[in-house]
Backbone as CSV, one residue per row, in Angstrom:
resi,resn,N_x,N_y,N_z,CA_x,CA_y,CA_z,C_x,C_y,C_z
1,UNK,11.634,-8.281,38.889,12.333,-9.460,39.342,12.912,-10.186,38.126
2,UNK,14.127,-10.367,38.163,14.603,-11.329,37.215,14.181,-12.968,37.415
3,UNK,14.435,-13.042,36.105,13.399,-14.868,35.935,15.089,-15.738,35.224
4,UNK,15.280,-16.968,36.170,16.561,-17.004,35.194,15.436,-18.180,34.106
5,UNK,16.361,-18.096,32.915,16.391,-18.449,31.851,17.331,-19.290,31.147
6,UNK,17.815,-20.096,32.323,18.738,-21.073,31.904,18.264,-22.324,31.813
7,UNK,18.626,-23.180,30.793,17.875,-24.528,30.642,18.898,-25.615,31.916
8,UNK,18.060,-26.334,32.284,18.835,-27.491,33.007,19.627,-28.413,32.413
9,UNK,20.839,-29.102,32.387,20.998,-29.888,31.978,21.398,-31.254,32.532
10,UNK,22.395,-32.242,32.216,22.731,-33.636,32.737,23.744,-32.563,33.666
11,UNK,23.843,-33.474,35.102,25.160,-33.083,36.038,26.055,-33.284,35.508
12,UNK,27.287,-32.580,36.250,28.289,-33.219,35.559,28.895,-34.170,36.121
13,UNK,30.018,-34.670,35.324,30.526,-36.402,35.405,31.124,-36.594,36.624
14,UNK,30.567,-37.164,37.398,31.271,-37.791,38.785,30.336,-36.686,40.077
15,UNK,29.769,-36.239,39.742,29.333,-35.059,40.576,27.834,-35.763,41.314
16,UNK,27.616,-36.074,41.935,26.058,-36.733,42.025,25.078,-35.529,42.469
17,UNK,23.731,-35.743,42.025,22.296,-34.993,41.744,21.889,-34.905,43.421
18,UNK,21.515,-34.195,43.600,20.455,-34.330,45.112,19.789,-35.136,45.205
19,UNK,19.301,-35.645,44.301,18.319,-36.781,44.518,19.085,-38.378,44.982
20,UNK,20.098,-38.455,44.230,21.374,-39.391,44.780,21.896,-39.735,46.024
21,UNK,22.478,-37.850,46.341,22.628,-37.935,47.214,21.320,-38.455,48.674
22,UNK,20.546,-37.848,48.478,18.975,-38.354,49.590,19.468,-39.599,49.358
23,UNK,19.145,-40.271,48.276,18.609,-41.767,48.258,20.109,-42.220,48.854
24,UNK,21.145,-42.136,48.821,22.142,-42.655,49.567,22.218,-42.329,51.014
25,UNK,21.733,-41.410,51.547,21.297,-41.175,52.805,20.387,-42.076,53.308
26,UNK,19.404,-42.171,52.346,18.671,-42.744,53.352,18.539,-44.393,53.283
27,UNK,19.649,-44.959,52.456,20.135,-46.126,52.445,20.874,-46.424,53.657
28,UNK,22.004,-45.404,54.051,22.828,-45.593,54.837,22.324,-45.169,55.909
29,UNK,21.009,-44.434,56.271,20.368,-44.346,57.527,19.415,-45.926,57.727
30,UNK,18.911,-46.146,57.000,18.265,-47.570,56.944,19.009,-49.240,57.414
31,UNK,20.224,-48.914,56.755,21.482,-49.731,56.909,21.806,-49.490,58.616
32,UNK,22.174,-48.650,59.198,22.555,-48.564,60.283,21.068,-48.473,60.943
33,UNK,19.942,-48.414,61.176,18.475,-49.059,62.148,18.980,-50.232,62.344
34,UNK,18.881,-51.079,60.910,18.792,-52.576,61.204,19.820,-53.035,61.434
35,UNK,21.010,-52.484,61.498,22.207,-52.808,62.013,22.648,-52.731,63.297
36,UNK,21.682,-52.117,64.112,21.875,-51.225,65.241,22.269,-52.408,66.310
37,UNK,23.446,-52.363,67.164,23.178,-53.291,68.548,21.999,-53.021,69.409
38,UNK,21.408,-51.052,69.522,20.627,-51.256,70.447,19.758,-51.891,70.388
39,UNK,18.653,-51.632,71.771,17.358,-52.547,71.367,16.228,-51.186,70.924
40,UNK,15.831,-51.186,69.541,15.447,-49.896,68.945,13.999,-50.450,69.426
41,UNK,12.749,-49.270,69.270,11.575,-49.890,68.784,11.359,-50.554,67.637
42,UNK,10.737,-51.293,67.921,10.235,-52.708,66.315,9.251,-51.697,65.453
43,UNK,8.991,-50.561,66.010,8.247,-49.893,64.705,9.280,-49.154,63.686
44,UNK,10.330,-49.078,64.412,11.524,-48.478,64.044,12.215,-49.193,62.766
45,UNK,12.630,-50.262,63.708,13.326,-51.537,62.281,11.768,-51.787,61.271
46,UNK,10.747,-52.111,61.724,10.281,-52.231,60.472,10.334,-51.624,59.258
47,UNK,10.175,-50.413,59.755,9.739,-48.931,58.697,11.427,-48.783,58.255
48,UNK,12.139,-48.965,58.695,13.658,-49.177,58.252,14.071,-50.591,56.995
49,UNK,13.530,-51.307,57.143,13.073,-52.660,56.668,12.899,-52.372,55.081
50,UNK,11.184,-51.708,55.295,10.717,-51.350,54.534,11.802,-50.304,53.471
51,UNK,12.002,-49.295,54.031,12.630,-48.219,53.177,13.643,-48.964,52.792
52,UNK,14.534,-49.961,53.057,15.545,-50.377,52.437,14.978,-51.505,51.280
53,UNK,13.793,-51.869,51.780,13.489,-52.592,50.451,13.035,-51.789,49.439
54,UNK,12.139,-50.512,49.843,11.562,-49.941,48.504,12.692,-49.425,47.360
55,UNK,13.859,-48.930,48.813,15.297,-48.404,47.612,16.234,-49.496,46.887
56,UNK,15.942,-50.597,47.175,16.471,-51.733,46.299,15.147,-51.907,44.850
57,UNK,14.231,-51.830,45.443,13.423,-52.163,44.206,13.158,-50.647,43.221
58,UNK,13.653,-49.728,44.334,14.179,-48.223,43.128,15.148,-48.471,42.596
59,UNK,16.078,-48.919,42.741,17.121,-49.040,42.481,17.132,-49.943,41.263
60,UNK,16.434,-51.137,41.324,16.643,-52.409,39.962,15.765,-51.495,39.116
61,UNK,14.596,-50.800,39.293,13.982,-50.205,38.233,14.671,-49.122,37.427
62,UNK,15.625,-48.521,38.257,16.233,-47.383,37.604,17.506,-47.999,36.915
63,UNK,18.510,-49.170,37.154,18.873,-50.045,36.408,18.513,-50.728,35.348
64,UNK,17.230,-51.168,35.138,16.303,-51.422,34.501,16.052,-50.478,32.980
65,UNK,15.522,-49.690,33.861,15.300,-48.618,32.912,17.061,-47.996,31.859
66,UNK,17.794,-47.684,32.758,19.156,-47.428,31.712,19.440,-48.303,30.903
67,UNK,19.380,-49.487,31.579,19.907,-50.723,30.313,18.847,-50.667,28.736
68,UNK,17.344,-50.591,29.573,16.520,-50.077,28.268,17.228,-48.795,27.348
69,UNK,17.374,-47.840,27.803,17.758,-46.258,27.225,19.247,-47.005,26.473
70,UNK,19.829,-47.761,26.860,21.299,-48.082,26.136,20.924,-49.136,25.035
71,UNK,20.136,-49.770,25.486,19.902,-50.698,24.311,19.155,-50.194,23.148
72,UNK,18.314,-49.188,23.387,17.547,-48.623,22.611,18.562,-47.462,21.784
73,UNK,19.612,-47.042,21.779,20.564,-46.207,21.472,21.196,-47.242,20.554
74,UNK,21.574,-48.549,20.624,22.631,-49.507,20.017,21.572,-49.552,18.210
C-alpha cells in the first residue's frame, strides 16, 4: 500500500478549509432555527441559541488569537 508523503500546508488564498466551511454551516443553520416563523420545539431554539453563542465566542477567540500571532510577528 502506498503511504502518501506529502506534508500539509496553509490553504490556499480565498479557498476556505472544511472546518470553515462546517462552522459557517452551522452558523447559518443556527441563524435560520431562531429565525424561523414556525412554531419550532423550544428544545430546538435553545440548543440553536446555544450553538450560535458558542460560535461567536469561537469566533472572538480565534480573532483573538490572530491578532496575537500578528502582533507577535511585528
Amino acid at each position: 500500500m502506498k503511504e502518501n508523503q506529502e506534508t500539509v500546508g496553509l490553504p490556499e488564498a480565498g479557498k476556505p478549509t472544511i472546518y470553515e466551511r462546517i462552522k459557517e454551516g452551522l452558523a447559518v443553520a443556527s441563524q435560520l432555527v431562531i429565525a424561523s416563523p414556525l412554531k419550532l420545539p423550544p428544545k430546538l431554539v435553545v440548543v440553536a441559541k446555544y450553538l450560535a453563542l458558542a460560535l461567536g465566542v469561537l469566533e472572538a477567540v480565534e480573532g483573538a488569537a490572530k491578532d496575537r500571532r500578528e502582533g507577535d510577528e511585528d
